[in-house]
C-alpha positions as CSV (number, residue, x, y, z in Angstrom):
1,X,0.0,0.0,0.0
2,X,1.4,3.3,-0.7
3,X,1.3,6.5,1.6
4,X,-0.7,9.0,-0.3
5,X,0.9,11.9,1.5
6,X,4.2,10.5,-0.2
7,X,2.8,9.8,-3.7
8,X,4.4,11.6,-6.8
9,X,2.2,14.1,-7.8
10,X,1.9,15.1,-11.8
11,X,3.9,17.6,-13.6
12,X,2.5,20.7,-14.2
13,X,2.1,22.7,-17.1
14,X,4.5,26.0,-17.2
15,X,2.8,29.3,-16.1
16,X,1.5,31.1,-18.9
17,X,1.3,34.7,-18.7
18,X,-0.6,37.5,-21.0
19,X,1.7,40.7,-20.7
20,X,0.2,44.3,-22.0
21,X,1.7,47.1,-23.6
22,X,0.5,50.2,-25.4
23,X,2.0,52.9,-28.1
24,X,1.2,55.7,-29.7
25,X,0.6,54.3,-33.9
26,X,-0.6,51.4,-35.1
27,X,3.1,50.6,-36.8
28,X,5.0,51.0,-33.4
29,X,2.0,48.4,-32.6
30,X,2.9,46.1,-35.3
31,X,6.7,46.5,-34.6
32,X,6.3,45.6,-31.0
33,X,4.2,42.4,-31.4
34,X,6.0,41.1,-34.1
35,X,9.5,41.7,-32.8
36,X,8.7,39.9,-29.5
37,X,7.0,37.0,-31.3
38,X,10.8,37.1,-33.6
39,X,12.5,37.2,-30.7
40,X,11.1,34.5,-29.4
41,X,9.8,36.3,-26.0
42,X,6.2,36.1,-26.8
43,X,4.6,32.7,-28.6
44,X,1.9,35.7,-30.0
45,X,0.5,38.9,-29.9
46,X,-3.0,40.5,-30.5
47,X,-3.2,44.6,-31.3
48,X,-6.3,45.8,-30.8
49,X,-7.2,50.1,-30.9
50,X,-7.2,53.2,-31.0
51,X,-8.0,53.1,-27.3
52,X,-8.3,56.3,-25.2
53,X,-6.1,56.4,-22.0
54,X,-6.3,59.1,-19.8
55,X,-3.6,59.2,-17.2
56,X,-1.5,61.6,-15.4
57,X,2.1,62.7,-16.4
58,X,4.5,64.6,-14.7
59,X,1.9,66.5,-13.0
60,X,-1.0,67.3,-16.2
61,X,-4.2,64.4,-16.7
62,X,-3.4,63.7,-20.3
63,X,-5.4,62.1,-23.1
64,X,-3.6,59.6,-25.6
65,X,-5.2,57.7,-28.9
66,X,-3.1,54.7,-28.2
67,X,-2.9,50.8,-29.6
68,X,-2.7,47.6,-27.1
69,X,-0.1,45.0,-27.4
70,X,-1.3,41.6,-25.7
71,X,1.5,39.7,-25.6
72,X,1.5,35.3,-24.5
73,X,5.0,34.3,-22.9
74,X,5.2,31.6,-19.5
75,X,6.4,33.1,-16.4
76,X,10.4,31.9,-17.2
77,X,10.5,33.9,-20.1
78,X,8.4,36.8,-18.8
79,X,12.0,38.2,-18.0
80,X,13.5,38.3,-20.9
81,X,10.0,39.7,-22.6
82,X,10.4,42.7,-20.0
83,X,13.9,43.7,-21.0
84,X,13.0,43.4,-24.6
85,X,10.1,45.6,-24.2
86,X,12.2,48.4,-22.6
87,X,14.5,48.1,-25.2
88,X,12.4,48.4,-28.2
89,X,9.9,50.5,-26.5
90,X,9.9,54.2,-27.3
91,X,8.0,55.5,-24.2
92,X,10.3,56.8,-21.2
93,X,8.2,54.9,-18.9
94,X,6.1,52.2,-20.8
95,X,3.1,49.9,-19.6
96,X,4.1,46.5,-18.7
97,X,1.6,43.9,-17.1
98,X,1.5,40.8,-16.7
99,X,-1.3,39.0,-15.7
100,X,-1.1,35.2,-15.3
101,X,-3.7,32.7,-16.9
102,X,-5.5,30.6,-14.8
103,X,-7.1,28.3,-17.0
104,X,-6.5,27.2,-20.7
105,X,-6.8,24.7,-23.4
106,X,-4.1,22.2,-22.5
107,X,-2.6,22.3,-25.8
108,X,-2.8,26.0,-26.6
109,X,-0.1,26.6,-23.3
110,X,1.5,23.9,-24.2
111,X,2.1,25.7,-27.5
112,X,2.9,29.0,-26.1
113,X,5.7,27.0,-23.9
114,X,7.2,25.6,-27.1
115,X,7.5,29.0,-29.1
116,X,8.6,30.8,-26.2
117,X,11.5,27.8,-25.3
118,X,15.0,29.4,-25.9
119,X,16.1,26.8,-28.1
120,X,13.0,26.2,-30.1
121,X,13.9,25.5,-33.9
122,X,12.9,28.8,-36.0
């Protein structure tokens, strides 16, 4: 009989993580998504705008047309997706979040593992 308190438990799936960014034209946009998804720091990328923000900026409420960047990475590569974004990123200070997913199709994060694995064949 075996202890269930001592019985191998199964491996999980790697974290997957949706990250957001935002810029100012739809080609910064483009640049953005498809340079992370290049690099290999994001499995995809959905762009979706204009959007309005509205936030405040060295002390004046301003109001931006912007586009969204929502970028799929797992939590090991979420790193290396941040210090790409601040590289290629024009803003001073630009919008990074990361929000982690719950619950997915089994295979779709298992996808987004393998295009965001290092040494994935191109």
């Amino acid at each position: 009989m075996t202890d269930p308190t001592t019985a191998p438990t199964a491996p999980t799936a790697p974290t997957v993580l949706t990250v957001l960014t935002t810029t100012d034209t739809p080609d910064k946009a483009d640049a953005l998504a498809r340079g992370a998804v290049e690099a290999r720091v994001a499995a995809c990328a959905q762009i979706s705008g204009p959007v309005t923000s509205v936030y405040r900026w060295e002390g004046a409420v301003e109001t931006a047309r912007e586009w969204q960047v929502l970028l799929k990475t797992t939590e090991s590569r979420y790193p290396a997706l941040e210090s790409w974004l601040l590289a290629a990123h024009d803003y001073d200070t630009p919008e990074i979040i990361a929000t982690p997913v719950t619950r997915g199709g089994a295979a779709y994060l298992a996808w987004v593992a393998a295009e965001t694995s290092p040494g994935a064949p191109a």
